[in-house]
mmCIF file of the C-alpha atoms, coordinates in Angstrom:
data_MODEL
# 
_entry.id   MODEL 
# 
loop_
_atom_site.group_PDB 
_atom_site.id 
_atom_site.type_symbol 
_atom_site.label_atom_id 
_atom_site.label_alt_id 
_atom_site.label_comp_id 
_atom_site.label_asym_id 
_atom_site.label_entity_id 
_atom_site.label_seq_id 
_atom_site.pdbx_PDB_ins_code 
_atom_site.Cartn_x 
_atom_site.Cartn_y 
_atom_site.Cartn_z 
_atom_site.occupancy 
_atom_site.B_iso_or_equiv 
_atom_site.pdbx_formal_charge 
_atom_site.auth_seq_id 
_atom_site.auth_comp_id 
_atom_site.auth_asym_id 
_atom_site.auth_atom_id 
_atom_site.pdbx_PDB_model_num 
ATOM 1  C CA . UNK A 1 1  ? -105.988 -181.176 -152.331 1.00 0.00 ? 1  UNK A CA 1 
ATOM 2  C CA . UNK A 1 2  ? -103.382 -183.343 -151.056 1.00 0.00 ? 2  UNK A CA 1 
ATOM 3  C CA . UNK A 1 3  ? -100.704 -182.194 -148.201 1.00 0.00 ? 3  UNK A CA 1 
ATOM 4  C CA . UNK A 1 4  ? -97.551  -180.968 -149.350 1.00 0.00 ? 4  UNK A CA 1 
ATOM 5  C CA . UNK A 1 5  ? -95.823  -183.695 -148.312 1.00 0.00 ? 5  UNK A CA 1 
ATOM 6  C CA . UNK A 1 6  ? -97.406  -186.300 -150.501 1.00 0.00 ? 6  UNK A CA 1 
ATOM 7  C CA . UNK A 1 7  ? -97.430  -183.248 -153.455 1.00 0.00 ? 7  UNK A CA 1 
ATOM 8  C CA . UNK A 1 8  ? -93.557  -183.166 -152.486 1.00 0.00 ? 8  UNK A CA 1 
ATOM 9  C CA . UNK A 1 9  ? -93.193  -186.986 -153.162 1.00 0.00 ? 9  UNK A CA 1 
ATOM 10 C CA . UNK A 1 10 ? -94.987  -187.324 -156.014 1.00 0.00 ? 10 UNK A CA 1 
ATOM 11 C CA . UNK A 1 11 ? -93.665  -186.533 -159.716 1.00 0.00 ? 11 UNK A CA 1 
ATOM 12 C CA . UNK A 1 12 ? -94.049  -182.628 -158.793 1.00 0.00 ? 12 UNK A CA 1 
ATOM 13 C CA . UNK A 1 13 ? -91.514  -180.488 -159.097 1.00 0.00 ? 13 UNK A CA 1 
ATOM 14 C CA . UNK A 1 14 ? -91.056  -177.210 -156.752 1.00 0.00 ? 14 UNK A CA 1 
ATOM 15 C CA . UNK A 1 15 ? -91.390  -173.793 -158.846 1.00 0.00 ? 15 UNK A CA 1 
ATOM 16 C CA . UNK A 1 16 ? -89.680  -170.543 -156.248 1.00 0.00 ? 16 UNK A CA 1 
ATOM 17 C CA . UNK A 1 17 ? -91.642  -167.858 -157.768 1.00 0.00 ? 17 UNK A CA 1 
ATOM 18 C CA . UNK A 1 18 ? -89.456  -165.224 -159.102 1.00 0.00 ? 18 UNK A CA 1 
ATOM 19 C CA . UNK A 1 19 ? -90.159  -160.896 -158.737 1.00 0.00 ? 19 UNK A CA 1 
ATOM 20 C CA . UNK A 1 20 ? -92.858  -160.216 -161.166 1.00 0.00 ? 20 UNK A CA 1 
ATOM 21 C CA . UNK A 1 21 ? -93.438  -163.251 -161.918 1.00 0.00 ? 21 UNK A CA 1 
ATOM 22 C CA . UNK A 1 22 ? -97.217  -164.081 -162.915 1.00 0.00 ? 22 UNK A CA 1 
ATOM 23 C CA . UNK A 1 23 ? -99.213  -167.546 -162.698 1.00 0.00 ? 23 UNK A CA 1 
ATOM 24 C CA . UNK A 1 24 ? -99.239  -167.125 -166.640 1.00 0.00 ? 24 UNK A CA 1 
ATOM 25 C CA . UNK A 1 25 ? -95.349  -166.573 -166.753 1.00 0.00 ? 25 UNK A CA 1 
ATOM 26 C CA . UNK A 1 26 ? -95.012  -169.749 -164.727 1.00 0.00 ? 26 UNK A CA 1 
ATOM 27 C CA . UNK A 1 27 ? -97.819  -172.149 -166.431 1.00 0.00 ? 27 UNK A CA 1 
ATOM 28 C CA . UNK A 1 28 ? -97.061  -170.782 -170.600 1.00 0.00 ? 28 UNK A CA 1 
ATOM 29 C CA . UNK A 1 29 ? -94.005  -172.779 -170.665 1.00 0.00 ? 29 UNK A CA 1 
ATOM 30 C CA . UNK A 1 30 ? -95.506  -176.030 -168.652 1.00 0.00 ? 30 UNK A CA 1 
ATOM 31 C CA . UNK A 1 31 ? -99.060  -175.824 -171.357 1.00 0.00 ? 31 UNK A CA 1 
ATOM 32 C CA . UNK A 1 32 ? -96.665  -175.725 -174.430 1.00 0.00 ? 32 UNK A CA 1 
ATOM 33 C CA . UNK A 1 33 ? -94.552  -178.568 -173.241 1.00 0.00 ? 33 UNK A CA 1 
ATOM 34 C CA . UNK A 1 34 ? -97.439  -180.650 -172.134 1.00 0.00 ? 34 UNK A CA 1 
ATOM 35 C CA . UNK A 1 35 ? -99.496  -179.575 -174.873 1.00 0.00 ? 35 UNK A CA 1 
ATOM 36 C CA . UNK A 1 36 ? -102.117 -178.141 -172.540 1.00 0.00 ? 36 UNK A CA 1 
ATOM 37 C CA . UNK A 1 37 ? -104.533 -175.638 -172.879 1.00 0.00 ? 37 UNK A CA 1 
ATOM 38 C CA . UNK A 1 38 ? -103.231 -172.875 -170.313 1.00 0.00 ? 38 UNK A CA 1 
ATOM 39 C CA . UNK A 1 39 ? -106.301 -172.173 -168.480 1.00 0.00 ? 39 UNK A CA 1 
ATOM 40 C CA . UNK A 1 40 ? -106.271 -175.861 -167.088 1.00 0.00 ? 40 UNK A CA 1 
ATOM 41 C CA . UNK A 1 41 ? -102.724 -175.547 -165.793 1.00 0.00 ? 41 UNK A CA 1 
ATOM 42 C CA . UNK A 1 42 ? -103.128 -172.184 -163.993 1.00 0.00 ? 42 UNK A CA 1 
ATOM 43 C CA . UNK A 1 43 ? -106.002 -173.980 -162.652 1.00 0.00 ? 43 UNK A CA 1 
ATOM 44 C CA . UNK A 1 44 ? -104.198 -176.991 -161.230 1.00 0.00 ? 44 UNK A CA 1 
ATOM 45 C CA . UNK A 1 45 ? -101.343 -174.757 -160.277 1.00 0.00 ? 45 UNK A CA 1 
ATOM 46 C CA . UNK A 1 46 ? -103.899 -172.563 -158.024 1.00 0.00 ? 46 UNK A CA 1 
ATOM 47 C CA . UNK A 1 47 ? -106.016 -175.483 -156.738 1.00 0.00 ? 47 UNK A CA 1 
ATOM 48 C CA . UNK A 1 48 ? -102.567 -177.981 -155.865 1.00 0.00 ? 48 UNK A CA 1 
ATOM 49 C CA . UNK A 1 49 ? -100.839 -174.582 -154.262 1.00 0.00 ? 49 UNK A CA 1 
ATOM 50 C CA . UNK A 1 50 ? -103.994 -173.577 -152.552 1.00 0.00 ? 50 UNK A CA 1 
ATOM 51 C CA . UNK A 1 51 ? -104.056 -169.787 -153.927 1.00 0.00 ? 51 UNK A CA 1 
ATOM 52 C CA . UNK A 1 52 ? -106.958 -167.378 -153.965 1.00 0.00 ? 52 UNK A CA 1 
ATOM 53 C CA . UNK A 1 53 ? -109.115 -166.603 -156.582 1.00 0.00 ? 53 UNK A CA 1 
ATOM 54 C CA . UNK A 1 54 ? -106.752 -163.755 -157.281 1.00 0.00 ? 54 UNK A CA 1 
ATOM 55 C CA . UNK A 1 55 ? -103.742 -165.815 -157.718 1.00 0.00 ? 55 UNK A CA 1 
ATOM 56 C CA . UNK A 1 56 ? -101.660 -163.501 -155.899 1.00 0.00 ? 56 UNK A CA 1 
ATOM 57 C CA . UNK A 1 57 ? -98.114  -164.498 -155.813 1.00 0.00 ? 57 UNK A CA 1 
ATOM 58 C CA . UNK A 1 58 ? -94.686  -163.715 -153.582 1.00 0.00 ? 58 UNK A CA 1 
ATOM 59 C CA . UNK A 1 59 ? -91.291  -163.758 -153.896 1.00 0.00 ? 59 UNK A CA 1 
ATOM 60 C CA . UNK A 1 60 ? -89.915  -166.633 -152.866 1.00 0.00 ? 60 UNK A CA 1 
ATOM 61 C CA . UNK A 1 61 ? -93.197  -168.490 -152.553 1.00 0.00 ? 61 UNK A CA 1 
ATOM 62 C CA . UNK A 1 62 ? -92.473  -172.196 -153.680 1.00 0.00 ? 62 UNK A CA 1 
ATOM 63 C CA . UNK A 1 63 ? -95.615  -173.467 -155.671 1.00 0.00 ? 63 UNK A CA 1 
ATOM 64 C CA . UNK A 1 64 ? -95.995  -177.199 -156.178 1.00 0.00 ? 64 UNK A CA 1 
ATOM 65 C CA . UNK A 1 65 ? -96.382  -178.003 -160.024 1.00 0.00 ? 65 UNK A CA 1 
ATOM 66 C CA . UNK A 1 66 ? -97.799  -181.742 -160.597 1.00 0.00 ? 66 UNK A CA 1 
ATOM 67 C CA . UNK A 1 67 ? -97.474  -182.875 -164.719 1.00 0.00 ? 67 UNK A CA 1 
# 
């Protein structure tokens, strides 16, 4: 993956994950606007963002998204 800052510059836009929130909650509205199949956006949102297999997210985290 690339470094944050060059994620940062690039046409991504920074997602502050909310309580409760879920990688699905975050990618369902991204994969209908896109016209994506969801699977491939939770995995670029987990490989760009570095997560575990698990997905496990925080309050507060910020998560790159990349279009």
């Amino acid at each position: 993956p690339l470094p944050l800052a060059t994620l940062a510059a690039d046409t991504a836009q920074t997602h502050v994950v909310q309580q409760g929130e879920t990688l699905w909650d975050i990618a369902r509205p991204i994969a209908d606007a896109q016209g994506q199949d969801i699977w491939e956006v939770i995995y670029q949102i987990t490989v760009n963002n570095e997560l575990d297999q698990n997905g496990d997210l925080k309050p507060g985290q910020k998560l790159i998204i990349r279009y």
